[in-house]
C-alpha positions, 0 to 999 in steps of 0.5 A: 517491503513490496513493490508493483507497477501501478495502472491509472484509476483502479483499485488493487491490493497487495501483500506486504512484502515480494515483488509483482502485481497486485491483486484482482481489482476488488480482492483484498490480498495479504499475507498472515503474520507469525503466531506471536502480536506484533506492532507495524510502523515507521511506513514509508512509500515512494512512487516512481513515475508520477509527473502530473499535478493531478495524480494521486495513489493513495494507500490504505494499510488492511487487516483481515481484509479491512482498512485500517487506520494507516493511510497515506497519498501520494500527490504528483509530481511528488513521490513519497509519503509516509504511513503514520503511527503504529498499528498492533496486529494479533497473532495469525491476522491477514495484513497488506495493503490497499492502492486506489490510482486517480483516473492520470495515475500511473507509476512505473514502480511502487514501493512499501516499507513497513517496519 
């Protein structure tokens, strides 16, 4: 699971898993998966803090540093969604994710589960 705070209309990465910010605009981040394959998914999001109808934060599961099929967006006032579908993910890869904030979002807390 990973959690940050979210800023309005920008693009930021994050691993998946720890606490904090995110990383630079523009600099996919992400943290290597063990030596064996492995299979994600059951994704669930939630943004707190989102109170317009015209905010959005949109999700983007990467590997090695490009996007993936996994995506999801979150619409205020609402706060979830969720990343449908499985994705395999070989061994040694580079996994995390992609935020990108409409110009009004901004979220107190962002949290990502994968299983």
């Amino acid at each position: 699971m990973s959690s940050m705070g979210i800023t309005s209309n920008v693009t930021r990465f994050t691993g998946l898993s720890g606490v904090g910010g995110a990383g630079a605009p523009g600099y996919p981040v992400g943290e290597i998966t063990p030596n064996v394959a492995l299979t994600i998914g059951a994704g669930a999001v939630r943004a707190d803090g989102l109170t317009l109808m015209t905010e959005t934060i949109a999700l983007t599961v990467t590997l090695d540093g490009a996007d993936a099929a996994m995506t999801c967006t979150i619409i205020g006032p609402g706060n979830t969604c969720t990343l449908p579908g499985t994705m395999s993910v070989p061994a040694r890869s580079r996994v995390g994710v992609k935020v990108v904030s409409s110009a009004f979002a901004a979220a107190d807390l962002l949290l990502i589960a994968l299983r």
